[in-house]
PDB file of N, H, CA, C and O in Angstrom:
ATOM      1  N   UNK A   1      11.240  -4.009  -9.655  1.00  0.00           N
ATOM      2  CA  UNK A   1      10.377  -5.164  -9.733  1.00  0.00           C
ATOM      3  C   UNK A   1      10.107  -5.736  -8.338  1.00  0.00           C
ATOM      4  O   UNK A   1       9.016  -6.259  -8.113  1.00  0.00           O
ATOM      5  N   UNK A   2      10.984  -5.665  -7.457  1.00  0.00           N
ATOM      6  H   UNK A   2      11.870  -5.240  -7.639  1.00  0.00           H
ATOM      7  CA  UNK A   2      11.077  -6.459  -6.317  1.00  0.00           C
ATOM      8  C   UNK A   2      10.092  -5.008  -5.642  1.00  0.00           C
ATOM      9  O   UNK A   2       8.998  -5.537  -5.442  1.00  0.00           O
ATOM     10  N   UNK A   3      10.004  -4.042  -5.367  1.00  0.00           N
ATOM     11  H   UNK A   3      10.892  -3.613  -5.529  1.00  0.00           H
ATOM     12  CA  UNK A   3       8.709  -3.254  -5.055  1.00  0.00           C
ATOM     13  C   UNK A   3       7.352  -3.357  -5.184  1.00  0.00           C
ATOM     14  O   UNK A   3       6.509  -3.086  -4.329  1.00  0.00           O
ATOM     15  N   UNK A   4       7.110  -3.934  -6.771  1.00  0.00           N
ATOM     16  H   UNK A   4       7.795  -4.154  -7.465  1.00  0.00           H
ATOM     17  CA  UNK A   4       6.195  -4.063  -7.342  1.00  0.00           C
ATOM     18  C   UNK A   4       5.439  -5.666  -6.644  1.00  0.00           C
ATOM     19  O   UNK A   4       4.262  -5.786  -6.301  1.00  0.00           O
ATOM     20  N   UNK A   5       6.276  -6.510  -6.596  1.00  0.00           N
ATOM     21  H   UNK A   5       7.232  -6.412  -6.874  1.00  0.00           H
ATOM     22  CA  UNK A   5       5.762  -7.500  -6.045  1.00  0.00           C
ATOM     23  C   UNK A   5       5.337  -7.352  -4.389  1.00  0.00           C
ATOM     24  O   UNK A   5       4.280  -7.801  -3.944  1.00  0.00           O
ATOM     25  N   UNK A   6       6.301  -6.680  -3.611  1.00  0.00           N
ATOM     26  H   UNK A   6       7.160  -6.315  -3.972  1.00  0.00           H
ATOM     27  CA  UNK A   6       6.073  -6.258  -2.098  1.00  0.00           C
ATOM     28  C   UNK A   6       4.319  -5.614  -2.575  1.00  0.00           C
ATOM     29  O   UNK A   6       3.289  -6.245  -2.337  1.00  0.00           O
ATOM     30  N   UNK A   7       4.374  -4.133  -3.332  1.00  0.00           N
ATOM     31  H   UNK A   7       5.210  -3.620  -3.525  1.00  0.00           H
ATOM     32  CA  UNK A   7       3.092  -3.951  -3.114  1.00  0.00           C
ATOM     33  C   UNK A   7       2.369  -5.473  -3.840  1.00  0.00           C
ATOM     34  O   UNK A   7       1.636  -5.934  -2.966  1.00  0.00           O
ATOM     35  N   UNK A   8       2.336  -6.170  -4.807  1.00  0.00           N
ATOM     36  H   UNK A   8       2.932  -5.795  -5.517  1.00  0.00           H
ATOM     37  CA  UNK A   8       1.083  -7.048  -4.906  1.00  0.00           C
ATOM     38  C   UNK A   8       0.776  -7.751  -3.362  1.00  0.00           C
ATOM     39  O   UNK A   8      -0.343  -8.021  -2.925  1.00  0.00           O
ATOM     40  N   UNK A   9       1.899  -7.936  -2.766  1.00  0.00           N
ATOM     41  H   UNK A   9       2.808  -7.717  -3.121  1.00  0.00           H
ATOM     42  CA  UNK A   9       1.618  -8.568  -1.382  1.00  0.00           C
ATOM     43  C   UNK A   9       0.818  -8.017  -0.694  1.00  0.00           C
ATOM     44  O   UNK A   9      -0.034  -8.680  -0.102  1.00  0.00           O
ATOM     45  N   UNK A  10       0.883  -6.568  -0.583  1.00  0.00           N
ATOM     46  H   UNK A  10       1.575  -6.030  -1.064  1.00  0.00           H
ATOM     47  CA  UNK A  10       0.308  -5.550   0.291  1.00  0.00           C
ATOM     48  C   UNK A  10      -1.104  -5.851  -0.255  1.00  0.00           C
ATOM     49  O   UNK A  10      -1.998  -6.217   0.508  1.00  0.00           O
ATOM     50  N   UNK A  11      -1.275  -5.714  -1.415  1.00  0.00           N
ATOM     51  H   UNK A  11      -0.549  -5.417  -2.035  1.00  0.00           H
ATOM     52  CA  UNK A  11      -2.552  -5.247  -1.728  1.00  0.00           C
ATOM     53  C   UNK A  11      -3.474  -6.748  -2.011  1.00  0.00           C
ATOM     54  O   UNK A  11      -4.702  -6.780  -2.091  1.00  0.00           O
ATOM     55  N   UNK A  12      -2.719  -7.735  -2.113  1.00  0.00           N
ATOM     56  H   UNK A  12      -1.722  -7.709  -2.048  1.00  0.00           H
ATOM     57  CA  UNK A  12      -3.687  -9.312  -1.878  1.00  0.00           C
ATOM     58  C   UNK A  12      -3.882  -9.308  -0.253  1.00  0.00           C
ATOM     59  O   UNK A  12      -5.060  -9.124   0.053  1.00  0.00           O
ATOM     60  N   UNK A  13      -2.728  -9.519   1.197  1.00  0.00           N
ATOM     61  H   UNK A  13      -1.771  -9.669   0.949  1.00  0.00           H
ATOM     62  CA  UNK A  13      -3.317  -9.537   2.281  1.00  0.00           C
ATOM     63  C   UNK A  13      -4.410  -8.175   2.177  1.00  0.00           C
ATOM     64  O   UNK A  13      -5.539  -8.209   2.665  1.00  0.00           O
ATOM     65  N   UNK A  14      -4.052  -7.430   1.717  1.00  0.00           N
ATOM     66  H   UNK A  14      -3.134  -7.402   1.321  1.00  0.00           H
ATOM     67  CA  UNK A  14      -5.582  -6.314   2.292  1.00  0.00           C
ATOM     68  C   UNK A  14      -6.919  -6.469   2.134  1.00  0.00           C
ATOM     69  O   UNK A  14      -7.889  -6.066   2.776  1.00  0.00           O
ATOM     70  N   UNK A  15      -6.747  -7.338   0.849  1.00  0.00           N
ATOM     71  H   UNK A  15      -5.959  -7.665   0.327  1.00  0.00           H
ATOM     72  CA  UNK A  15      -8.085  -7.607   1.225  1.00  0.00           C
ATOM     73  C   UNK A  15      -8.733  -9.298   1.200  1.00  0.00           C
ATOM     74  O   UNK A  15      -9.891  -9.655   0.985  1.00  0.00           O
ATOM     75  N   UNK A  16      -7.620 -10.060   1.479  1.00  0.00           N
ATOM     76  H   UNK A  16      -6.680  -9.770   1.654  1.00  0.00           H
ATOM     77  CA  UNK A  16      -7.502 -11.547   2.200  1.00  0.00           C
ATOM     78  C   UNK A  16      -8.256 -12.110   3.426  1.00  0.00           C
ATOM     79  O   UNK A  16      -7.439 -12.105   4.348  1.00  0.00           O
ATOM     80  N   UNK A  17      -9.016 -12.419   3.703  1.00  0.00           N
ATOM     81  H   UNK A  17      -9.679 -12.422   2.955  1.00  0.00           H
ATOM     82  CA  UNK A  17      -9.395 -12.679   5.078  1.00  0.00           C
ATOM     83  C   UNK A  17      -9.637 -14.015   5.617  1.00  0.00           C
ATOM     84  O   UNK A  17     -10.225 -14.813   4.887  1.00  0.00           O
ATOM     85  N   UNK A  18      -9.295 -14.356   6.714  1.00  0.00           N
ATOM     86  H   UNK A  18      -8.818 -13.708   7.307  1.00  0.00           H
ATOM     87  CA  UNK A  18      -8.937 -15.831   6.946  1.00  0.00           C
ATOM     88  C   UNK A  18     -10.209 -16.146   7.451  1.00  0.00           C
ATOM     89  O   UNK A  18     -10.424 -17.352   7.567  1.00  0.00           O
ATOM     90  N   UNK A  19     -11.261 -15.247   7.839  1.00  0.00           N
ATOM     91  H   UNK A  19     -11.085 -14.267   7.744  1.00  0.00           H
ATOM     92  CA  UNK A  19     -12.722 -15.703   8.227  1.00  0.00           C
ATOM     93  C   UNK A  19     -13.293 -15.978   6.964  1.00  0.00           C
ATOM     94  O   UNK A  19     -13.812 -17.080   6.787  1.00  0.00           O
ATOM     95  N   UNK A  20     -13.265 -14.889   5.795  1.00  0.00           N
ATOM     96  H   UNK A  20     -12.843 -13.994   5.939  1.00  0.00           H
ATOM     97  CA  UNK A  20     -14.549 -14.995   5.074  1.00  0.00           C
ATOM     98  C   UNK A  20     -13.406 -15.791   3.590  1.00  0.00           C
ATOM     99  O   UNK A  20     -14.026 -16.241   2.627  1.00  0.00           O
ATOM    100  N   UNK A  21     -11.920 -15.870   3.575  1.00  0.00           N
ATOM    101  H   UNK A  21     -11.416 -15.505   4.358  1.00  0.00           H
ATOM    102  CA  UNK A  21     -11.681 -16.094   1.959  1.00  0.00           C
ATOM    103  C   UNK A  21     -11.247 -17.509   2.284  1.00  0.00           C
ATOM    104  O   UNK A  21     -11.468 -18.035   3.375  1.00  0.00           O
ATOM    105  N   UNK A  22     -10.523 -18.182   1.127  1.00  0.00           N
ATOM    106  H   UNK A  22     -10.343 -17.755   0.241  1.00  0.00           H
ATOM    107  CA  UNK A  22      -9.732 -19.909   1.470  1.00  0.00           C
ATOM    108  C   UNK A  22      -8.616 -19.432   1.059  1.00  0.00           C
ATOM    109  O   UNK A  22      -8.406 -18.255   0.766  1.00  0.00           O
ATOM    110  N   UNK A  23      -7.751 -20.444   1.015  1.00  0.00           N
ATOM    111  H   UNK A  23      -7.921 -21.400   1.253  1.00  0.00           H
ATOM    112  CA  UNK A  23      -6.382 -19.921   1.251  1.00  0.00           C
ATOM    113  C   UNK A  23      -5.812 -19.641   0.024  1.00  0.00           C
ATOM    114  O   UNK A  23      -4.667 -19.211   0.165  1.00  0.00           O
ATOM    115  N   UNK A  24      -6.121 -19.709  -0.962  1.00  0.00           N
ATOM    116  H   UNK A  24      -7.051 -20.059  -1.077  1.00  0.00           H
ATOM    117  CA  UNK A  24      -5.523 -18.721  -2.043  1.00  0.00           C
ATOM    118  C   UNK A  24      -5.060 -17.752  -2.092  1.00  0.00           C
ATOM    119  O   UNK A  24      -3.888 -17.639  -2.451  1.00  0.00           O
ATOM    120  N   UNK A  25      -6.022 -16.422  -1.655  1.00  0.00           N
ATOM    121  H   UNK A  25      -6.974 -16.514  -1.363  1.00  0.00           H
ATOM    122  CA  UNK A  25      -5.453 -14.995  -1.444  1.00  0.00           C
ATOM    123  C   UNK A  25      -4.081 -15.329  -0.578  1.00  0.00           C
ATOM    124  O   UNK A  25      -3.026 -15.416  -1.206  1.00  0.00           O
ATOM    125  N   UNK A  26      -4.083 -15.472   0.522  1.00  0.00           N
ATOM    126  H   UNK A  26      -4.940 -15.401   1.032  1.00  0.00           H
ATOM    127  CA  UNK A  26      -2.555 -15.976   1.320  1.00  0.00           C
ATOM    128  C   UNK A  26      -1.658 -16.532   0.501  1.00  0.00           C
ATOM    129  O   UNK A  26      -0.630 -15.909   0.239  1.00  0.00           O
ATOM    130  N   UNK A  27      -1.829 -17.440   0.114  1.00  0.00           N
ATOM    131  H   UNK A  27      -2.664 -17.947   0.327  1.00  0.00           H
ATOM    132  CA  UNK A  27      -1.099 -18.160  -1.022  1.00  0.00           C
ATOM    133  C   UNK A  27      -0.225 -16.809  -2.212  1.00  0.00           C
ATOM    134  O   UNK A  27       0.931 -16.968  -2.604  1.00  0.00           O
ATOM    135  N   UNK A  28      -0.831 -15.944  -2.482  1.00  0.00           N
ATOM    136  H   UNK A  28      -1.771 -15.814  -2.164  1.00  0.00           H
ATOM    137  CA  UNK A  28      -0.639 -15.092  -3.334  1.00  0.00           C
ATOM    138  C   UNK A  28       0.581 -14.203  -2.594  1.00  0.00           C
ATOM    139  O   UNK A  28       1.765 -14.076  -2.904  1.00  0.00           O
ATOM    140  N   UNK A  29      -0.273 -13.591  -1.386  1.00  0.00           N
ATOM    141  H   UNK A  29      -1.235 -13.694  -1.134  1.00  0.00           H
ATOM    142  CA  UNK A  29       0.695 -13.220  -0.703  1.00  0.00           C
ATOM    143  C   UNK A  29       1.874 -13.060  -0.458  1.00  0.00           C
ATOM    144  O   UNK A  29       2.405 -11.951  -0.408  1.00  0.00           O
ATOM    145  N   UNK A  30       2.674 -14.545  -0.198  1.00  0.00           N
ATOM    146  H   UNK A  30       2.243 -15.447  -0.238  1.00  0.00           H
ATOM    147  CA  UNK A  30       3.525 -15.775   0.021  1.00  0.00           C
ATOM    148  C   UNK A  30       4.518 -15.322  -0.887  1.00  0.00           C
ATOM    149  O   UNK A  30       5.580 -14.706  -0.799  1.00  0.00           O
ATOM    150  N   UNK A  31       3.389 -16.148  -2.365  1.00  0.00           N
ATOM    151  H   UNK A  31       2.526 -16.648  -2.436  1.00  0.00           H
ATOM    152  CA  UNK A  31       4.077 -15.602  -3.770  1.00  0.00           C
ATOM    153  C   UNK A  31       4.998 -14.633  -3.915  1.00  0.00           C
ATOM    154  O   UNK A  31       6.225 -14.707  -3.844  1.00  0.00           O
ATOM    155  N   UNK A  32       4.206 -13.605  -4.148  1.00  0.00           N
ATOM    156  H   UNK A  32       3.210 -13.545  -4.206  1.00  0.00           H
ATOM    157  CA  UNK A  32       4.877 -11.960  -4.324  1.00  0.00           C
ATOM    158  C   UNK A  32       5.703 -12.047  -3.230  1.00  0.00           C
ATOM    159  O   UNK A  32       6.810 -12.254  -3.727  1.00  0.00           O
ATOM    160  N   UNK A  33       5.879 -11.995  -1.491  1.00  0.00           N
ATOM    161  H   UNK A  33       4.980 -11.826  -1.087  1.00  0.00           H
ATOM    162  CA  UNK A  33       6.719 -12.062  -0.679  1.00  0.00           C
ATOM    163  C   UNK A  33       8.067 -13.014  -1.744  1.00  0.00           C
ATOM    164  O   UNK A  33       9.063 -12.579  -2.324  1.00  0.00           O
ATOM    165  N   UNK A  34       7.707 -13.916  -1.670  1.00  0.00           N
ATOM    166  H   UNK A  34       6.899 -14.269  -1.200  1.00  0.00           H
ATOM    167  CA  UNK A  34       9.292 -14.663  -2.089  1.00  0.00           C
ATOM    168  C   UNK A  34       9.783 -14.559  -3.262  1.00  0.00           C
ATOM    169  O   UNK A  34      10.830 -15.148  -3.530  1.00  0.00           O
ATOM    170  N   UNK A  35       9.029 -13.675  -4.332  1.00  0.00           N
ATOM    171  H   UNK A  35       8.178 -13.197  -4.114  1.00  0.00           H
ATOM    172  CA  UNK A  35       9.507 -13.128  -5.589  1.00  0.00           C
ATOM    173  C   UNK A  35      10.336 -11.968  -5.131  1.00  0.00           C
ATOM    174  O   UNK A  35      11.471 -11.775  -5.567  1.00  0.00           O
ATOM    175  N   UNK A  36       9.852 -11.327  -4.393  1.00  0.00           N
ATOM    176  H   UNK A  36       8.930 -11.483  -4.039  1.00  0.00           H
ATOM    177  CA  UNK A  36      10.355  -9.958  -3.528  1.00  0.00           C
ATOM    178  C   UNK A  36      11.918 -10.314  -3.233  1.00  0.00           C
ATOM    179  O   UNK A  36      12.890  -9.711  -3.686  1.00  0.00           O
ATOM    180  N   UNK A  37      11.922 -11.522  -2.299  1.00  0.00           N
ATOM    181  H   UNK A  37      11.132 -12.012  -1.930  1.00  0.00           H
ATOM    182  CA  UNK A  37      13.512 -11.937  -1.024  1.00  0.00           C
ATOM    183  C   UNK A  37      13.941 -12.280  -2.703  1.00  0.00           C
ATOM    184  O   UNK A  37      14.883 -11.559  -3.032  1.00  0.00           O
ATOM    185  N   UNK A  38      13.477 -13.205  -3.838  1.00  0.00           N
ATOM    186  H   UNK A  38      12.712 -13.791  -3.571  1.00  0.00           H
ATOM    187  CA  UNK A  38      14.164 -13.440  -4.532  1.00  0.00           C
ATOM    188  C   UNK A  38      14.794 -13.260  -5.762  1.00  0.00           C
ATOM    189  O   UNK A  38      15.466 -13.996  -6.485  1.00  0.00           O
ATOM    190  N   UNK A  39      14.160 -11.322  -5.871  1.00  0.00           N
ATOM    191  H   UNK A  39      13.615 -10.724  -5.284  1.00  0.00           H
ATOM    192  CA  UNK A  39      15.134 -10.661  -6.890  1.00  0.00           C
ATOM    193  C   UNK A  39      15.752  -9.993  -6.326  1.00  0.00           C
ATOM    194  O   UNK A  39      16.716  -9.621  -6.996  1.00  0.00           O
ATOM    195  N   UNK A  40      15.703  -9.327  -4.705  1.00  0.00           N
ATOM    196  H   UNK A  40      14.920  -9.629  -4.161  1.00  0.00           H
ATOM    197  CA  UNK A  40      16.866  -8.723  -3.765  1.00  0.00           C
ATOM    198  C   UNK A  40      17.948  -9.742  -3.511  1.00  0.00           C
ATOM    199  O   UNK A  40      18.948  -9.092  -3.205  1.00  0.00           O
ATOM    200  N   UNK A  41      18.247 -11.144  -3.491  1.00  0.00           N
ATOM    201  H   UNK A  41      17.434 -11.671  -3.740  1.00  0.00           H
ATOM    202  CA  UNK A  41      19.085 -11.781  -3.582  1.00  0.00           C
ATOM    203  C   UNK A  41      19.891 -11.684  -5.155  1.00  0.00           C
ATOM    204  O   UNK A  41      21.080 -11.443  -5.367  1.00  0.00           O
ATOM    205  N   UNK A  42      19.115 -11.880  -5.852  1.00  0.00           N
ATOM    206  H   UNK A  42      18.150 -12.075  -5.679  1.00  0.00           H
ATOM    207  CA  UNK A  42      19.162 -12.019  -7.414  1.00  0.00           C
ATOM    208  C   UNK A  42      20.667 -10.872  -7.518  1.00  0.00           C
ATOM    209  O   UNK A  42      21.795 -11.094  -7.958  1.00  0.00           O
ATOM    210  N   UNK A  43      19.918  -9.340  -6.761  1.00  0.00           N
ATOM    211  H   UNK A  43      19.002  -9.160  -6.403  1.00  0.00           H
ATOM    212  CA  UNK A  43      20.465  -8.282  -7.515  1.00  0.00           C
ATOM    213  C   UNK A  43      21.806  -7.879  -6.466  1.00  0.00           C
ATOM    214  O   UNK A  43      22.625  -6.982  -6.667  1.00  0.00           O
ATOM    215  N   UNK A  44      21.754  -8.904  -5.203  1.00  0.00           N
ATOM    216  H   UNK A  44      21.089  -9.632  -5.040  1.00  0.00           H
ATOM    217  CA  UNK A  44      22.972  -8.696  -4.093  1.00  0.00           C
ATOM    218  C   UNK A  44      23.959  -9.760  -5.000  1.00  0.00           C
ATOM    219  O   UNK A  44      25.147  -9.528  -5.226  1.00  0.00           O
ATOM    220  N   UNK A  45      23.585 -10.378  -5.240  1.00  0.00           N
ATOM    221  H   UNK A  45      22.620 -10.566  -5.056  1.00  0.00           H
ATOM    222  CA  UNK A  45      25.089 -11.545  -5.781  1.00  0.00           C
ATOM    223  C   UNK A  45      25.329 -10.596  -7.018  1.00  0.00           C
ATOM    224  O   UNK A  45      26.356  -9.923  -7.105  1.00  0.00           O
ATOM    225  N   UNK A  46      24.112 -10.569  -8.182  1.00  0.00           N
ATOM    226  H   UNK A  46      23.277 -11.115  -8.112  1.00  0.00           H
ATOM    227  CA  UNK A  46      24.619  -9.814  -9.129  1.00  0.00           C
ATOM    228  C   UNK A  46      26.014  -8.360  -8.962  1.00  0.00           C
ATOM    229  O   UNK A  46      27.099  -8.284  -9.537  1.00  0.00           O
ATOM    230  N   UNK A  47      25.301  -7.293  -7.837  1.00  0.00           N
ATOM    231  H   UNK A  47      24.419  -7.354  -7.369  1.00  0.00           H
ATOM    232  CA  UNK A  47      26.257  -6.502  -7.480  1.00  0.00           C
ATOM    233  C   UNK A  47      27.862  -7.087  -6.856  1.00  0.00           C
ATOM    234  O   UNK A  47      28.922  -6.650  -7.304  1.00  0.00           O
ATOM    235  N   UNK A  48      27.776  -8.163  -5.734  1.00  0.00           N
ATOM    236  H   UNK A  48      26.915  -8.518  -5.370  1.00  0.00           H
ATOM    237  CA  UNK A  48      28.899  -8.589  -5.662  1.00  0.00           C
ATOM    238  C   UNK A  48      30.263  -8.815  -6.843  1.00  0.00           C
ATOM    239  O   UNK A  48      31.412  -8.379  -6.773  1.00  0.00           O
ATOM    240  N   UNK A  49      29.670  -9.585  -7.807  1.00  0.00           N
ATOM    241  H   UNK A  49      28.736  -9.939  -7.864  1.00  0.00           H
ATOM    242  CA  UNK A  49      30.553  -9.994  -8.962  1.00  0.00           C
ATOM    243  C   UNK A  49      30.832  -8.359  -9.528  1.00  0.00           C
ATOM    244  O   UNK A  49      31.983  -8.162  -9.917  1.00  0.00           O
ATOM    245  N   UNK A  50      30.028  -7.367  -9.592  1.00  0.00           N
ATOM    246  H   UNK A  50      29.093  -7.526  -9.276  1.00  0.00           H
ATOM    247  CA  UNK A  50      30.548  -6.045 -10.509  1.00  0.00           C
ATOM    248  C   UNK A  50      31.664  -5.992  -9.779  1.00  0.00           C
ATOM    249  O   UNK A  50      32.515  -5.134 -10.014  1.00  0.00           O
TER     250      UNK A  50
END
């Protein structure tokens, strides 16, 4: 899952542009980025406790 969100990141900045879009697409970006840091945290504590 935490892949899946990295690519939505990939694939909203690609075609995001700070000349021609408003800041939504970025915004999205962001999103998926910190869904990303925050099921790799999710699944590092989870592994700790096994």
């Amino acid at each position: 899952m935490a892949c899946r969100a990295v690519a939505q990141a990939g694939l909203v900045a690609g075609t995001a542009s700070l000349d021609e879009e408003r800041a939504f697409p970025l915004l999205l970006v962001a999103g998926w980025l910190t869904t990303a840091a925050d099921l790799m945290l999710e699944q590092a504590l989870l592994d700790s406790l096994a």
